[in-house]
C-alpha positions in Angstrom: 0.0 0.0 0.0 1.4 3.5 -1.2 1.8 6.0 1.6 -0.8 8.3 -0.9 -3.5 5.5 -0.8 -2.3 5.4 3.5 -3.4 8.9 3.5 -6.4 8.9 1.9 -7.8 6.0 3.9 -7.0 8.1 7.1 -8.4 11.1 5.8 -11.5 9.7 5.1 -12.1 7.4 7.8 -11.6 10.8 10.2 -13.9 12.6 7.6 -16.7 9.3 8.3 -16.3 9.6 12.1 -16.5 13.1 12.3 -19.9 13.0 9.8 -21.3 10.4 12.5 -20.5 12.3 15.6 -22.1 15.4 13.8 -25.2 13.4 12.8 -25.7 12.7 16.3 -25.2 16.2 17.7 -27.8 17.4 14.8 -30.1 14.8 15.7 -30.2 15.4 19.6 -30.5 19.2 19.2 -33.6 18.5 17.0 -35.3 16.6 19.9 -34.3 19.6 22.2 -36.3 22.1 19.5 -39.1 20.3 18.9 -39.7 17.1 21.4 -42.3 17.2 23.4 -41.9 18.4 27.0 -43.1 16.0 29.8 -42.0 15.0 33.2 -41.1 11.7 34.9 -41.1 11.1 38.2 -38.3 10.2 40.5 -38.4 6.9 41.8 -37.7 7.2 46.1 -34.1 7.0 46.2 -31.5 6.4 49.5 -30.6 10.3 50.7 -27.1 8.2 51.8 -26.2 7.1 48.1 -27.8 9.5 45.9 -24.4 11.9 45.2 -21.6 9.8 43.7 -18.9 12.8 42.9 -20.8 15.5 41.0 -23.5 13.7 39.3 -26.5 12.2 40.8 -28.0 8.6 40.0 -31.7 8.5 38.8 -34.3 6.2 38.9 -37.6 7.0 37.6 -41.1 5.6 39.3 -41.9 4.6 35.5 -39.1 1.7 35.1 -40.5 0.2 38.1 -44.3 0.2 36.7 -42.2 -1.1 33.4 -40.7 -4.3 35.6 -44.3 -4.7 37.2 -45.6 -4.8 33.7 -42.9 -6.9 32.6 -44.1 -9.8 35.4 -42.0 -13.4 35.1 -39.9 -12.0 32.3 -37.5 -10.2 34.9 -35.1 -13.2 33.3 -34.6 -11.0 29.9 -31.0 -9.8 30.0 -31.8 -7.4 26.7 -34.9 -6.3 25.6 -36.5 -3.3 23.7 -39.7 -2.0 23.7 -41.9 1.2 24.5 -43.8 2.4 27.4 -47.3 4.1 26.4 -48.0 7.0 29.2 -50.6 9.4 29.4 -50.2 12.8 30.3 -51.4 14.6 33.4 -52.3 18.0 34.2 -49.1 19.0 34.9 -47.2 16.7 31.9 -45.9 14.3 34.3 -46.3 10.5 32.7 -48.2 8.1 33.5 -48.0 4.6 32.9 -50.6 2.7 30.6 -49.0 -0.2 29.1 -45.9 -1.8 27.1 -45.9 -1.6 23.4 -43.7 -3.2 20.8 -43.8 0.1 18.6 -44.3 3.7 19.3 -47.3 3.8 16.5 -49.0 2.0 19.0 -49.6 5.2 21.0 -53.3 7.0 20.5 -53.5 10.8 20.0 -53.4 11.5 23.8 -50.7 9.2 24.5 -46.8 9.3 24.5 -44.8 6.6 23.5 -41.1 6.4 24.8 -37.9 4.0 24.0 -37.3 1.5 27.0 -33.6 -0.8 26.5 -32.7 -3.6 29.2 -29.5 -3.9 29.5 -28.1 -6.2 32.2 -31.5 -7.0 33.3 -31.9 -3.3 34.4 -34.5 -1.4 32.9 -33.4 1.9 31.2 -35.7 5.1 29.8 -33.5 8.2 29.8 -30.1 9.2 30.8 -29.8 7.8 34.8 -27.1 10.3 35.5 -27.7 14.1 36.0 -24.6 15.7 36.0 -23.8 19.0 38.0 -21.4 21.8 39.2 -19.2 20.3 42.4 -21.1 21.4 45.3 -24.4 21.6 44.1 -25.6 18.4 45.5 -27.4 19.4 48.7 -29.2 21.6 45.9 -30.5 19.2 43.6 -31.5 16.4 46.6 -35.0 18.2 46.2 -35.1 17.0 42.7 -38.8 15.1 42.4 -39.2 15.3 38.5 -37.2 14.6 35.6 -37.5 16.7 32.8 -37.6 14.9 29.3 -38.0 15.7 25.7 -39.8 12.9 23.7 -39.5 12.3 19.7 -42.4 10.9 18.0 -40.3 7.6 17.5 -39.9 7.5 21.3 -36.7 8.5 21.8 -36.2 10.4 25.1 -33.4 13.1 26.1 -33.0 14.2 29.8 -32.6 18.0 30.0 -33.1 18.5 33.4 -34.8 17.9 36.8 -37.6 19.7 38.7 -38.8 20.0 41.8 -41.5 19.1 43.4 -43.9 21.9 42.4 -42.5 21.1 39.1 -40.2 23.7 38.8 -36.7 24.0 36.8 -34.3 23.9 39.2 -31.6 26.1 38.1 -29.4 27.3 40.8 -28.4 30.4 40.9 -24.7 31.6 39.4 -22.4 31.3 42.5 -19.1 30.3 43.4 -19.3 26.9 45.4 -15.5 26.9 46.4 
């Protein structure tokens, strides 16, 4: 193999990944414009093991109505599916049943991506990462806030509290 033809492969095996990695940046800030906004309650979680450096672990109430739904099948290591919710008052999700497609959804339902992986059931992103010394801040988290495609997919962009506000803190210095 010429050192030209060396080259070339290189060059255009960067130019490939850096076309993927873009594809999936354009694709996620299209489900930030135009997903639709809804909430999902936080699963009770142990105040003692919630902060784990500066992210916290989440676990919504909706992947434990998933494993109820899922009954004697808690065996499946990997599994795909959606969850079919309905929307409240206040756009938190509620759970109505599993689907094996998102078109299975009706016109006041919301159909979102659930993977297991491991046996553990997963909807959106179960790390919420923050600015060190914020975590006594976001323990009041109750909701997370999501942004659903219409093919289910689901992006975590950030929690709320539990009059369902955003929780932003305000700009400080936390040395």
């Amino acid at each position: 193999m010429t050192e030209m033809l060396r080259r070339r492969i290189l060059w255009g095996g960067l130019a490939l990944v850096l076309l993927v990695c873009n594809g999936l940046i354009i694709a996620k800030e299209r489900l930030l414009a135009s997903g639709e906004t809804l909430l999902l309650e936080l699963a009770p979680r142990d105040p003692r093991s919630i902060m784990q450096g500066d992210y916290m672990r989440l676990r919504y109430s909706l992947m434990r109505e998933i494993d109820n739904a899922l009954g004697d099948q808690e065996d499946v290591a990997t599994a795909d599916g959606y969850v079919i919710a309905t929307l409240d008052e206040d756009s938190v999700a509620r759970f109505q049943r599993l689907a094996q497609s998102a078109d299975e959804a009706g016109a006041s339902e919301v159909a979102m991506l659930y993977r297991i992986r491991g046996g553990r059931v997963k909807i959106a992103s179960d790390a919420f990462f923050f600015q060190e010394g914020l975590g006594e801040f976001y323990e009041a988290a109750r909701y997370g806030e999501v942004k659903v495609s219409p093919g289910g997919d689901v992006l975590l962009v950030g929690l709320r509290d539990r009059d369902k506000r955003p929780m932003q803190p305000a700009l400080i210095d936390v040395e």
